[in-house]
C-alpha positions as CSV (number, residue, x, y, z in Angstrom):
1,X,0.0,0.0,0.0
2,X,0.9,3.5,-0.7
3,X,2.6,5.4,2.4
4,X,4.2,8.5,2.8
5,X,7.5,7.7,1.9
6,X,6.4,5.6,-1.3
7,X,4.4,8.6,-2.6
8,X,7.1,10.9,-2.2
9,X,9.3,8.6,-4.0
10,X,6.9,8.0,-6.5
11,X,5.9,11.4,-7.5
12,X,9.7,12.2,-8.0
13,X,10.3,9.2,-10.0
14,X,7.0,10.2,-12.2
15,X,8.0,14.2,-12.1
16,X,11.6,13.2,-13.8
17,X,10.5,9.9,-15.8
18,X,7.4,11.6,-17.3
19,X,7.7,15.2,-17.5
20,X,7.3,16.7,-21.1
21,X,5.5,13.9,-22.0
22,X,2.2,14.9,-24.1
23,X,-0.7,12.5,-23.1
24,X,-2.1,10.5,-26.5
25,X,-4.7,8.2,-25.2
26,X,-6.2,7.3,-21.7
27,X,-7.9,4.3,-21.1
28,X,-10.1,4.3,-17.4
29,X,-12.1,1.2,-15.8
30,X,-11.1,-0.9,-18.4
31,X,-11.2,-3.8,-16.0
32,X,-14.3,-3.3,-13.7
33,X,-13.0,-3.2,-9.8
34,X,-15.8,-2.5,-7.0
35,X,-13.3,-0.8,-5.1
36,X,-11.8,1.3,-7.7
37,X,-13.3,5.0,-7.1
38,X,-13.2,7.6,-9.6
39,X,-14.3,11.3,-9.9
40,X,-17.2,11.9,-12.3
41,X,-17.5,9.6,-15.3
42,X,-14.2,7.7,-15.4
43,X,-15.2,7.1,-19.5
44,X,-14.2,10.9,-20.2
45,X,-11.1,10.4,-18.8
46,X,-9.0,10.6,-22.5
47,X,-11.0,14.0,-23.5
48,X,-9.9,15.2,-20.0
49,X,-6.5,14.4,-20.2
50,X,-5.6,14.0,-23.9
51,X,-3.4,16.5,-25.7
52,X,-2.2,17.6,-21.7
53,X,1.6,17.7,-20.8
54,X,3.3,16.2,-17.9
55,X,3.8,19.7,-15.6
56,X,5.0,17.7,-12.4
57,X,4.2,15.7,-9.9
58,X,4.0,16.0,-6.2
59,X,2.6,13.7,-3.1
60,X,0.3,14.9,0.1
61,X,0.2,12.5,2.2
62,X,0.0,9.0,0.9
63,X,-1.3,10.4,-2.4
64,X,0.3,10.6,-5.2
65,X,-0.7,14.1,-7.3
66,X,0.0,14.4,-11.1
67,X,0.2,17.2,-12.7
68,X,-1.0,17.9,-16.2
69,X,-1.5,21.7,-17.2
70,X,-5.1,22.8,-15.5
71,X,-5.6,18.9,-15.0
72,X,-4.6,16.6,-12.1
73,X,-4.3,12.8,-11.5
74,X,-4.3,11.8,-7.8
75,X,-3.7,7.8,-7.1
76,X,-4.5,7.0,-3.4
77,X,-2.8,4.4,-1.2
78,X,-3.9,1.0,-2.1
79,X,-2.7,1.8,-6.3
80,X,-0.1,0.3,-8.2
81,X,2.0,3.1,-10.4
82,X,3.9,1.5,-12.7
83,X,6.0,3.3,-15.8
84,X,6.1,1.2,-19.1
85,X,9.0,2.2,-21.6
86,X,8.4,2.1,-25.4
87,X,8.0,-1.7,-26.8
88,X,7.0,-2.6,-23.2
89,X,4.4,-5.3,-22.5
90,X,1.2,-3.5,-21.1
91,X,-0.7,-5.6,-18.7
92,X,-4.0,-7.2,-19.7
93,X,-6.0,-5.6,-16.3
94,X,-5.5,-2.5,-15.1
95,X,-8.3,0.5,-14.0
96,X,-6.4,3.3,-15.9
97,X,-3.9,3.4,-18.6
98,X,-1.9,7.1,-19.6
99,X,-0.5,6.5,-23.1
100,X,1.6,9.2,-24.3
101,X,2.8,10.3,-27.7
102,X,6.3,8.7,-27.3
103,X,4.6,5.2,-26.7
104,X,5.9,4.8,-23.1
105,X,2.9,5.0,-20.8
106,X,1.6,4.9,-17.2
107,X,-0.6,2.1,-15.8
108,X,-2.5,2.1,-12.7
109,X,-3.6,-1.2,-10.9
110,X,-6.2,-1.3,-8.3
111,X,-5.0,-3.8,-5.5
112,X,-7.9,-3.8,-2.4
113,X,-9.0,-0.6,-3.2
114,X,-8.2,2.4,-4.5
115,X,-8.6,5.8,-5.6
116,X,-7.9,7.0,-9.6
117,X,-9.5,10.5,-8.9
118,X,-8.9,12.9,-12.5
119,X,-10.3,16.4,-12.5
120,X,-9.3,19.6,-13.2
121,X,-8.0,22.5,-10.9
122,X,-10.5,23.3,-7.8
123,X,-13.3,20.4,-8.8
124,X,-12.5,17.8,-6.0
125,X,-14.4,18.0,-3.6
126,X,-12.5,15.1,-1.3
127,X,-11.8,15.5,2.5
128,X,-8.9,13.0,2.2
129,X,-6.9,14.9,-0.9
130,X,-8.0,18.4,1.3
131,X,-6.7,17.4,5.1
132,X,-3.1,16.1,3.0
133,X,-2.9,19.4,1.3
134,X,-3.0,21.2,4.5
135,X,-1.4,19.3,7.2
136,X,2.6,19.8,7.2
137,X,4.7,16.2,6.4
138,X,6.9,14.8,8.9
139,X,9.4,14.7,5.8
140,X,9.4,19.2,6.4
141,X,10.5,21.4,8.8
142,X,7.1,22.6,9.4
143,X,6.8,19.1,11.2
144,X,8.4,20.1,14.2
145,X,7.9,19.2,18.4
146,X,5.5,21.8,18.8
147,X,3.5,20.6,15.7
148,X,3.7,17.0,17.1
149,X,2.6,18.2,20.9
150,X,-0.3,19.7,19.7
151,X,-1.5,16.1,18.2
152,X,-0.9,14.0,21.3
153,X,-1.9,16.5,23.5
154,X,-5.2,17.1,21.7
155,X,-9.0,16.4,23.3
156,X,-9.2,12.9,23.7
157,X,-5.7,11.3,22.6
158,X,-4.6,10.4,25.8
159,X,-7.5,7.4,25.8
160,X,-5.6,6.3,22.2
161,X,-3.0,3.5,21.7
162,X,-0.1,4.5,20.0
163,X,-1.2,3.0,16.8
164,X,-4.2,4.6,17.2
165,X,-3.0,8.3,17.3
166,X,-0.2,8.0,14.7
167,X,-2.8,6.0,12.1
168,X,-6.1,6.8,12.2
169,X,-8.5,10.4,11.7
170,X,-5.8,11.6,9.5
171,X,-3.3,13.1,12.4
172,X,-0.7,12.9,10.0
173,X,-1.4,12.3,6.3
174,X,0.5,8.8,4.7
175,X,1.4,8.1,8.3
176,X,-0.5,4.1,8.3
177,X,-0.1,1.0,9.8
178,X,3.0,0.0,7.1
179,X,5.4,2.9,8.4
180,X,3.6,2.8,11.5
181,X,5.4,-0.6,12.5
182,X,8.9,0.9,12.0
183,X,8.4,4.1,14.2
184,X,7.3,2.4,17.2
185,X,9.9,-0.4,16.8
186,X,12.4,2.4,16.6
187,X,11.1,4.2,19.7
188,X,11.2,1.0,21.9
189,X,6.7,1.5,22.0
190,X,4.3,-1.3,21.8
191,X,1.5,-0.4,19.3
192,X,-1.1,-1.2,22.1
193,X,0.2,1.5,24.8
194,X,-2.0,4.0,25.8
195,X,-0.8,7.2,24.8
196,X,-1.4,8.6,28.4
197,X,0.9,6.1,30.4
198,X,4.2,7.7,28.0
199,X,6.2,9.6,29.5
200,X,7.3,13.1,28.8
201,X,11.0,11.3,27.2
202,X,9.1,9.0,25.5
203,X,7.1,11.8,23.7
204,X,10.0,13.1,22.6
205,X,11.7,9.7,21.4
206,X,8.7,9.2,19.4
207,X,8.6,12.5,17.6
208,X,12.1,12.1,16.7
209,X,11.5,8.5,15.3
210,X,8.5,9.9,13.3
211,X,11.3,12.1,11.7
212,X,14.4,10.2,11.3
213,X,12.3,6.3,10.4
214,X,10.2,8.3,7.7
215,X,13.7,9.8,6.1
216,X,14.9,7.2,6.1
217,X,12.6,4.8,4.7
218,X,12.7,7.8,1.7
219,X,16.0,8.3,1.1
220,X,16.8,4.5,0.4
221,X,13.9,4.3,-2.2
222,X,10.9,3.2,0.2
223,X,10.5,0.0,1.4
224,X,10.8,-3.1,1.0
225,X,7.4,-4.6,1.0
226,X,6.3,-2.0,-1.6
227,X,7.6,-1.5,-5.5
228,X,8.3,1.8,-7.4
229,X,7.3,2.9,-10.6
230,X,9.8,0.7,-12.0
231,X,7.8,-2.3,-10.4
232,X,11.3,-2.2,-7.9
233,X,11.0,-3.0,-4.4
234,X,12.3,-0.3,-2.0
235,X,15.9,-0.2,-0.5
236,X,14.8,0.3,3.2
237,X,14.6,-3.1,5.0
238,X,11.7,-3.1,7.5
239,X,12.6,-4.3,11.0
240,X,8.6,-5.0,11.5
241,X,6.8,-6.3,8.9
242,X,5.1,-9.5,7.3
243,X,8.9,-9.6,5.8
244,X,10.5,-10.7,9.7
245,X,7.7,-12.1,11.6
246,X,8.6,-14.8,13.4
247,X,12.2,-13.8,12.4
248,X,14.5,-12.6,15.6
249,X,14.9,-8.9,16.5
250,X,18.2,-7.7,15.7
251,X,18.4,-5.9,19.0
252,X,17.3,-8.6,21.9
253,X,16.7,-11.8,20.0
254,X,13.2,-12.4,20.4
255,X,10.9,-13.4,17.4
256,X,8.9,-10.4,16.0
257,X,5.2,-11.3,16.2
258,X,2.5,-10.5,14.6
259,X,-1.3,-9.6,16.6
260,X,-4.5,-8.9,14.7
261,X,-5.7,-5.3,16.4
262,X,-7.8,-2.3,15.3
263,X,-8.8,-4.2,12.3
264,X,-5.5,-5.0,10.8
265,X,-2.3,-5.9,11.9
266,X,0.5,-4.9,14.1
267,X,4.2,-6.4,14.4
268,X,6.4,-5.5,16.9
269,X,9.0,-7.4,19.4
270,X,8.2,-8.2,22.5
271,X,11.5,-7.8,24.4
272,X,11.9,-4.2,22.9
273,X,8.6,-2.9,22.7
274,X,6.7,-3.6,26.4
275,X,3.3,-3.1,26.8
């Protein structure tokens, strides 16, 4: 699924792979998916979009954010991006192709479900795309401690779990429970504590994981469990994911498990992160 530090990378891979390009041909909902949501009438997709340049693109959040003169393509979190170079195979299923005038082109695959929302400038009307426009990212200065204080000391957060404040009501856009793992491993906090029984140093260890396990995670590619636009998997080796359950923690030895909670899942050791 698309996270923060996948749709950064993403965007920048798109913004230098596909700028310049002119847009010859969309095909949308090719291959009917009841979770694959679209904005308006997905079938006037290509007179949207067709004859449009590649301006940019950008992420907020976990959203990926195409730019294409007065037009914009935004792919939300459970979307596959993938860039197909000239003489490259196209795959049979997808919920929107981008062919451009080069004969490279852009395919988007709906995995669970997924947004393939295409509009142009100030007609989406989606609380989601809004909240990640306006919130700062973790990845920016503007993300600092007194940002991050205001979130956990808001109405009602010290009754949360850790997982629950980082990764739900949109506290911090493209933060979800794939980074989500990572951070609390690296701040030594089990997913399950209750935000009010941290203490005032364990605040601050969390912030600063936040920070550093998000920049990281970005500047070696994104992770592993995820691909690129090149249909590559990430650099960054999660420490907490379906990839090392039941694999030992590199710190204390003990197996990484993994608990069903909040309606998905949580991994985490339980030498290093106590409950």
């Amino acid at each position: 699924m698309i996270e923060l530090p996948e749709a950064y990378i993403l965007a920048q891979q798109i913004k230098e792979t596909l700028m310049g390009k002119r847009i010859m041909n969309v095909t949308a909902a090719k291959s009917p998916h009841k979770f694959a949501w679209y904005h308006g009438d997905p079938q006037m997709y290509h007179n949207l979009l067709s004859g449009k340049t590649i301006d940019g693109a950008v992420n907020y959040g976990g959203m990926v954010n195409i730019i294409a003169r007065d037009c914009n393509m935004v792919f939300g979190d459970g979307v596959s991006l993938v860039f197909h170079d000239i003489g490259e195979e196209r795959p049979k299923k997808h919920q929107l192709l981008v062919e451009f005038e080069d004969f490279s082109a852009l395919s988007a695959s709906v995995q669970m479900y997924g947004g393939l929302w295409c509009f142009k400038d100030g007609e989406f009307d989606n609380q989601y795309y809004k909240i990640a426009k306006e919130k700062p990212s973790p990845l920016t200065d503007k993300f600092d401690r007194e940002y991050f204080n205001k979130i956990i000391e808001s109405p009602g957060a010290e009754k949360l779990s850790a997982k629950a404040l980082l990764a739900t009501e949109q506290r911090i856009p493209g933060l979800g429970n794939g980074v989500l793992q990572d951070i609390l491993y690296n701040s030594g906090i089990h997913p399950k504590r209750k935000v009010s029984s941290l203490t005032q140093e364990e605040k601050i260890t969390l912030f600063d994981s936040i920070k550093g396990t998000l920049i990281e995670m970005v500047s070696q590619g994104g992770r592993n469990t995820e691909k690129d636009v090149f249909d590559c998997l990430g650099g960054y080796k999660t420490k907490a994911s379906k990839n090392t359950v039941d694999k030992p923690c590199p710190k204390c030895g003990n197996n990484i498990v993994k608990e069903a909670y909040m309606g998905g899942s949580v991994y985490y050791c339980p030498g290093c992160q106590k409950k």
